[in-house]
C-alpha positions in Angstrom: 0.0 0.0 0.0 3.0 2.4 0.8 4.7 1.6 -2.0 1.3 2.3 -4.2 1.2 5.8 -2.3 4.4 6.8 -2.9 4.5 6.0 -6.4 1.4 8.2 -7.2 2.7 10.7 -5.2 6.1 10.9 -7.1 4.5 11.1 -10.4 2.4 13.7 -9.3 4.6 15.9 -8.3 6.6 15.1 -11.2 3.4 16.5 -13.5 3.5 19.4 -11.5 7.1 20.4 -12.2 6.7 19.9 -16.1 3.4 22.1 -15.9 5.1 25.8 -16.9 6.6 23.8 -19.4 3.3 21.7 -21.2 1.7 25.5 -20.7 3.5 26.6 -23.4 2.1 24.7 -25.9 -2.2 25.1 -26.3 -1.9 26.4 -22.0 -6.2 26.8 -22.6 -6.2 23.2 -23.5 -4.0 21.9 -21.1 -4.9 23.9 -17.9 -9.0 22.6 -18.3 -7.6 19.2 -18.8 -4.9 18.9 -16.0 -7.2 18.2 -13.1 -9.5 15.7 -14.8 -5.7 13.8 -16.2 -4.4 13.8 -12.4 -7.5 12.3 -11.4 -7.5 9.8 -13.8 -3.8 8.9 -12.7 -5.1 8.5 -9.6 -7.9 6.0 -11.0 -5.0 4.4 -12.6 -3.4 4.1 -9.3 -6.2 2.3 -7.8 -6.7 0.2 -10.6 -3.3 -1.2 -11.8 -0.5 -2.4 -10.0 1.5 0.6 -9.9 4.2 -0.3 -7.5 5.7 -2.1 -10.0 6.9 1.0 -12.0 10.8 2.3 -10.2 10.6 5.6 -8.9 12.9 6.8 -11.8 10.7 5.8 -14.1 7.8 6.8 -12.7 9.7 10.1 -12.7 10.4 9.8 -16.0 7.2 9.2 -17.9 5.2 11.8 -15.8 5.6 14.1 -18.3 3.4 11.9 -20.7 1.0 10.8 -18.4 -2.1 12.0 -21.1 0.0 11.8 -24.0 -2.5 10.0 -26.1 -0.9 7.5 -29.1 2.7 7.6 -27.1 4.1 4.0 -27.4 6.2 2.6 -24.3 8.8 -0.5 -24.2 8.0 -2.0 -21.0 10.4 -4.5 -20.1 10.3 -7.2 -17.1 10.9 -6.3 -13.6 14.5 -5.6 -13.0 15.4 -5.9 -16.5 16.1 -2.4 -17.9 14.0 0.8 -17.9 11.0 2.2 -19.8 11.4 3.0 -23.4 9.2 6.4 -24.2 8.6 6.8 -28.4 6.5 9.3 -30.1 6.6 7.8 -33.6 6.0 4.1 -34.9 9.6 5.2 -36.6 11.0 6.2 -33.1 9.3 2.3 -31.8 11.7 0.7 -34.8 14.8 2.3 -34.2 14.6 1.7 -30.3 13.8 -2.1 -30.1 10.7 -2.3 -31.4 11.0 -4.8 -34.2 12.2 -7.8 -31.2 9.2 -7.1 -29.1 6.0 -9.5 -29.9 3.9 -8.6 -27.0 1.5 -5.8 -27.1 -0.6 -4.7 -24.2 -3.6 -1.8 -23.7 -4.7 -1.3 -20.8 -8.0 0.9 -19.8 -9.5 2.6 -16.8 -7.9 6.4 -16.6 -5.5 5.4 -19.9 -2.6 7.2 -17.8 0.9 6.4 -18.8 1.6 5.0 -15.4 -1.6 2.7 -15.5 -0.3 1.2 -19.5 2.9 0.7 -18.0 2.2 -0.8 -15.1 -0.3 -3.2 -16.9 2.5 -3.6 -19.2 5.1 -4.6 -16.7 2.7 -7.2 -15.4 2.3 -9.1 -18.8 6.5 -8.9 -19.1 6.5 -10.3 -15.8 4.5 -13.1 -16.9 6.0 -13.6 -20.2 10.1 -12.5 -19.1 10.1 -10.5 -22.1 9.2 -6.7 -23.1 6.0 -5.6 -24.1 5.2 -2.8 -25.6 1.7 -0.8 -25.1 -0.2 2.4 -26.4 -1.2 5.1 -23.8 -4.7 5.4 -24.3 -4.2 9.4 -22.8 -7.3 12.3 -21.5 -8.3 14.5 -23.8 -11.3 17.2 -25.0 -13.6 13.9 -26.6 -13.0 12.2 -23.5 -14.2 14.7 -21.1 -17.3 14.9 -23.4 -18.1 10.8 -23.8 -17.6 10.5 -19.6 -20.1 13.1 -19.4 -22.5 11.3 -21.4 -22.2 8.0 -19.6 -19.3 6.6 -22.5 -16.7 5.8 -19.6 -19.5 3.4 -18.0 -21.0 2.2 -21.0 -17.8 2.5 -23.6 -18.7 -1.2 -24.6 -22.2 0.3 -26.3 -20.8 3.8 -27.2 -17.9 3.2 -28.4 -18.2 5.2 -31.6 -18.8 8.5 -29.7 -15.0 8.7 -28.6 -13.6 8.7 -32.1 -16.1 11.4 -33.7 -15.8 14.2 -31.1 -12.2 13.6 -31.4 -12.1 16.1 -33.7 -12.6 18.8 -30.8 -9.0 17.9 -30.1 -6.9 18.5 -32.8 -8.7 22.1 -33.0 -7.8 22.6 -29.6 -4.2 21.6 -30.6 -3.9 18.1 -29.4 -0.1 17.1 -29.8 0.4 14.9 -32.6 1.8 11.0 -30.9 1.5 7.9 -32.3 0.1 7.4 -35.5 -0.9 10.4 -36.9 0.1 10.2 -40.5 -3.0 7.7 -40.4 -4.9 11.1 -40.7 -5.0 10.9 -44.5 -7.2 7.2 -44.5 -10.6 6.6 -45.0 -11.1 5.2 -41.6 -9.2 8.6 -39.6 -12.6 10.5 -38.8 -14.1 7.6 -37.2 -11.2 5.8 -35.7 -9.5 7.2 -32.0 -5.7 8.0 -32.2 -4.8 5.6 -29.4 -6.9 2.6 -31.6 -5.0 4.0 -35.0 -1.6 3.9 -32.9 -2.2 -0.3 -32.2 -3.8 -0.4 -35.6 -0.7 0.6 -37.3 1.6 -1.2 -35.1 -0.3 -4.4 -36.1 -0.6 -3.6 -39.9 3.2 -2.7 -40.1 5.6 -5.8 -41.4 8.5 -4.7 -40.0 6.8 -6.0 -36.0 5.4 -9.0 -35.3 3.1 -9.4 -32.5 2.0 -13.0 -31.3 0.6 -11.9 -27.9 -2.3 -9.1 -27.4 -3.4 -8.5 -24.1 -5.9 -5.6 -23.2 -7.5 -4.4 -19.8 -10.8 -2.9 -19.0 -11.6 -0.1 -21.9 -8.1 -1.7 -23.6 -10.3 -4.4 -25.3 -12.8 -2.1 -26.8 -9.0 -0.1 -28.7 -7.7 -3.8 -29.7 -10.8 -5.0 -31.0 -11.5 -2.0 -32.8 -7.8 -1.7 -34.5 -8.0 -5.6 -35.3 -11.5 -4.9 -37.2 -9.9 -1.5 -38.8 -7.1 -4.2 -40.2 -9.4 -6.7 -41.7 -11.5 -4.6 -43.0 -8.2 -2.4 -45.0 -5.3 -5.4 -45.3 -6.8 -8.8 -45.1 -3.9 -10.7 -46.0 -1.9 -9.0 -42.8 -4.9 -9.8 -40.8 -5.0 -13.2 -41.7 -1.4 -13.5 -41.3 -1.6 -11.9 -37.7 -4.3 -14.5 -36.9 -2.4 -18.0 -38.0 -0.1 -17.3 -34.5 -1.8 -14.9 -32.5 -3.2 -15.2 -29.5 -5.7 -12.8 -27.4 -6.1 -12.4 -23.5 -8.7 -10.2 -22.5 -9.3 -9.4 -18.9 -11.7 -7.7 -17.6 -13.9 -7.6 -20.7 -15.7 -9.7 -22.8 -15.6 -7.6 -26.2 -15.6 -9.3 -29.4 -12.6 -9.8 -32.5 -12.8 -10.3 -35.9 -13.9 -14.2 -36.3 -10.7 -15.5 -37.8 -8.9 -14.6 -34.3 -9.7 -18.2 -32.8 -7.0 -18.0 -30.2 -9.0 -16.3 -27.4 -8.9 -16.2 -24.3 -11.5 -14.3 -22.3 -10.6 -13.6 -18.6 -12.9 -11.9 -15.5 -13.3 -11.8 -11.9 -15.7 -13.7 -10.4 -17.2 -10.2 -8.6 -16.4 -8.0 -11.5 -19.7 -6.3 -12.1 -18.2 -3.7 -14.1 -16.7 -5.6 -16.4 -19.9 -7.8 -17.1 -21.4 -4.8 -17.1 -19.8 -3.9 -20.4 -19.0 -7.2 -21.5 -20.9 -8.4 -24.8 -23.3 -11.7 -23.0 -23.3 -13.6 -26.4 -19.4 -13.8 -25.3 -18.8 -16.7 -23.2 -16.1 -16.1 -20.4 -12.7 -18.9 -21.0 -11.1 -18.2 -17.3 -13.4 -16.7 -14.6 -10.9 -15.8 -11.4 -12.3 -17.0 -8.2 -12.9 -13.6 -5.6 -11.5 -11.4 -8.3 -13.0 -7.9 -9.2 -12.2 -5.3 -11.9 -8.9 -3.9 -10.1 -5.4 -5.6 -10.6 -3.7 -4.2 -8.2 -2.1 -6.6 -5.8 -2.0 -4.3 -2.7 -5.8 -4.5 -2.6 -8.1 -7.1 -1.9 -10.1 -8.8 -4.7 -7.2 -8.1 -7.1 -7.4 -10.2 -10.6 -3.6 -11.4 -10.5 -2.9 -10.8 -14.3 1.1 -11.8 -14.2 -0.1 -15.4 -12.2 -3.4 -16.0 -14.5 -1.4 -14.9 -17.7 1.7 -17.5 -16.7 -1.2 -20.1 -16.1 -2.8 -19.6 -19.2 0.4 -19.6 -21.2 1.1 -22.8 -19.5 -1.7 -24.6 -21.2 -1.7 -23.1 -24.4 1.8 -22.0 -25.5 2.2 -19.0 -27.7 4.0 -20.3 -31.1 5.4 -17.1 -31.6 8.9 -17.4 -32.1 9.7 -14.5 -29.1 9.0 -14.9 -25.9 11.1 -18.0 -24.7 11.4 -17.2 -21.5 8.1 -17.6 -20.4 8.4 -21.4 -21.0 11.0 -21.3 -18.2 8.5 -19.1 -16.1 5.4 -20.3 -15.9 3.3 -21.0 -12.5 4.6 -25.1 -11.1 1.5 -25.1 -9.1 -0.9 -24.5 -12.9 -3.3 -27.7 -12.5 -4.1 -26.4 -8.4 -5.1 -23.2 -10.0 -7.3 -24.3 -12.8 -9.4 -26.6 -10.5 -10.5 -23.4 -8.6 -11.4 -21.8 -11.9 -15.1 -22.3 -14.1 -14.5 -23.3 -17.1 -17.8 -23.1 -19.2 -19.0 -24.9 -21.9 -17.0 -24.9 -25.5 -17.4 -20.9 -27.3 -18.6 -20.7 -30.0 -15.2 -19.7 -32.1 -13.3 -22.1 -33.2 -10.8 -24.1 -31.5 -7.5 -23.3 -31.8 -5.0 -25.4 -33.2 -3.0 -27.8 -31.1 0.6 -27.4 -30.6 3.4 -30.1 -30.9 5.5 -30.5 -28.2 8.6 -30.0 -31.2 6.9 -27.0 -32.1 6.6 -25.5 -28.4 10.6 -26.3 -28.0 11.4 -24.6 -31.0 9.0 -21.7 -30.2 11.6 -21.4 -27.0 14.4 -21.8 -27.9 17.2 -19.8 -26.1 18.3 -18.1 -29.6 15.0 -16.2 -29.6 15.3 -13.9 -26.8 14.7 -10.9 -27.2 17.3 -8.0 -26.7 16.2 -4.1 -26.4 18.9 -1.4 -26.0 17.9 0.6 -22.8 19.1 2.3 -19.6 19.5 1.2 -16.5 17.9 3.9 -14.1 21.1 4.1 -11.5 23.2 6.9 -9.5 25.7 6.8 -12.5 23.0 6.7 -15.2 20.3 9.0 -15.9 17.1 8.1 -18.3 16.8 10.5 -21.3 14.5 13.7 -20.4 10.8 13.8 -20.9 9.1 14.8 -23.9 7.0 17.3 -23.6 3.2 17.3 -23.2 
């Protein structure tokens, strides 16, 4: 719980430092927004398992905590710092073409919540994952006050159309934005045409999606955006692909077969905005919506996502440590959990044990450049926001 505290509190007072600074670029904009963003961080505090992130870097990405689009390298505990990158060209040169786990996570869509969700899925798999901040902005003020926030499964195309509002109001441009000029831009949300983009790219090659919360609704959305525009790469993506959802029952394009739904057992929220034709893989016994471990009714997501890899191997050729990683005790856990009757999706393929070895293989790991946050080493300075 302290450790929760002081991490909020750090980036918090971070924000506040790099406020004369973010002032100087559409100060209207930003002052009406600041409160509501803070807030949200605090949501994001509650909600994700913050204490997790170092101090350094929680220092360090405060800057971007609403920075919509922004693209983070999260890698596993102890194993390097947080990678910020504007630009799916900034993503490349920094390690982004060895990372093949892509996480979004929900809630507040701070930049310490994605990380922190982020952090928990590299825990699980021993490998970095990158995710898309989903940021706080003019259309999201407006959709919360029309009941979008609590409903965002059954308004979801609200968001994306008074998104608009922002780039008058001078929204800074993260992410994806030269995906202004397609069809799709007016109706599509900047953090959705960010993880669009970084699936419909060939130069990274994703074989794990997991989203949070709101998260699903983005990674749904992109994944329909990329069928519907390159159905080859879609098809592609979904031969060795597999989706974790937790918290969220929302539904992918059908030739995604490699599902997994995941919810707490006392998650009324999350069935709340869940689609009920959807039927739920893993149900987590005593579980809510929240994932952070300091509080009670916590969904576990690094202990349910090691379990789940356990018993249906990714056959992605990253991600070999989390062979070597995954939870001894699996077959106790699954007794405790409900597994309904078959989906209606199709089953996925099983996997060889040959295959599963060679998925693994030592040679595979994946290496990113990046700083370790010390007395003798300083991370790179914030980007403005």
């Amino acid at each position: 719980m302290f450790q929760t505290a002081f991490t909020l509190t750090l980036t918090q007072f971070a924000r506040t430092l790099s406020l004369p600074e973010r002032l100087q670029r559409s100060p209207m904009r930003n002052l009406a927004l600041e409160a509501l963003r803070q807030r949200n961080t605090t949501l994001d505090a509650l909600f994700y398992d913050v204490k997790v992130i170092t101090p350094e870097e929680a220092f360090y990405i405060s800057d971007s905590l609403a920075a919509e689009g922004t693209i983070m390298i999260v890698p596993p505990s102890g194993s390097g710092a947080i990678i910020l990158c504007e630009t799916l060209e900034e993503f490349a040169r920094r390690g982004g073409r060895e990372v093949q786990a892509l996480a979004v996570a929900g809630i507040g869509g701070s930049a310490l919540g994605a990380a922190a969700f982020a952090r928990n899925v590299a825990d699980a798999i021993a490998a970095p994952v990158a995710v898309v901040v989903s940021g706080y902005g003019l259309a999201d003020v407006i959709t919360e006050t029309l009941g979008g926030y609590f409903f965002f499964g059954h308004l979801k195309g609200l968001r994306p159309v008074l998104e608009i509002l922002d780039d008058f109001a001078g929204r800074p441009k993260f992410g994806a934005t030269d995906a202004r000029s397609d069809e799709t831009a007016p109706r599509t949300s900047l953090d959705t045409r960010t993880v669009r983009a970084l699936l419909a790219d060939p130069r990274f090659s994703f074989c794990l999606l997991v989203g949070h919360s709101k998260g699903n609704l983005v990674l749904s959305a992109a994944l329909h955006d990329l069928g519907r525009q390159d159905e080859a790469r879609a098809a592609k993506l979904a031969e060795d692909t597999k989706i974790v959802t937790i918290g969220t029952r929302i539904a992918m394009p059908p030739i995604f077969s490699d599902v997994v739904d995941v919810i707490g057992e006392w998650d009324w929220f999350g069935e709340m905005n869940s689609r009920p034709f959807i039927s739920t893989d893993r149900r987590v016994p005593h579980a809510g919506h929240h994932t952070n471990t300091d509080f009670h009714s916590h969904l576990p997501v690094t202990s349910v996502l090691k379990e789940i890899l356990a018993v249906a191997p990714i056959a992605g050729k990253a991600l070999a440590a989390s062979a070597l990683h995954v939870v001894a005790k699996t077959d106790a856990s699954i007794a405790e959990t409900t597994v309904p009757s078959p989906s209606v999706r199709a089953r996925r393929r099983p996997a060889t044990i040959e295959k599963v070895k060679k998925s693994f293989s030592d040679k595979s790991l994946p290496h990113i450049p990046s700083k370790e946050p010390g007395p003798s080493a300083e991370l790179p300075p914030p980007k403005p926001h």
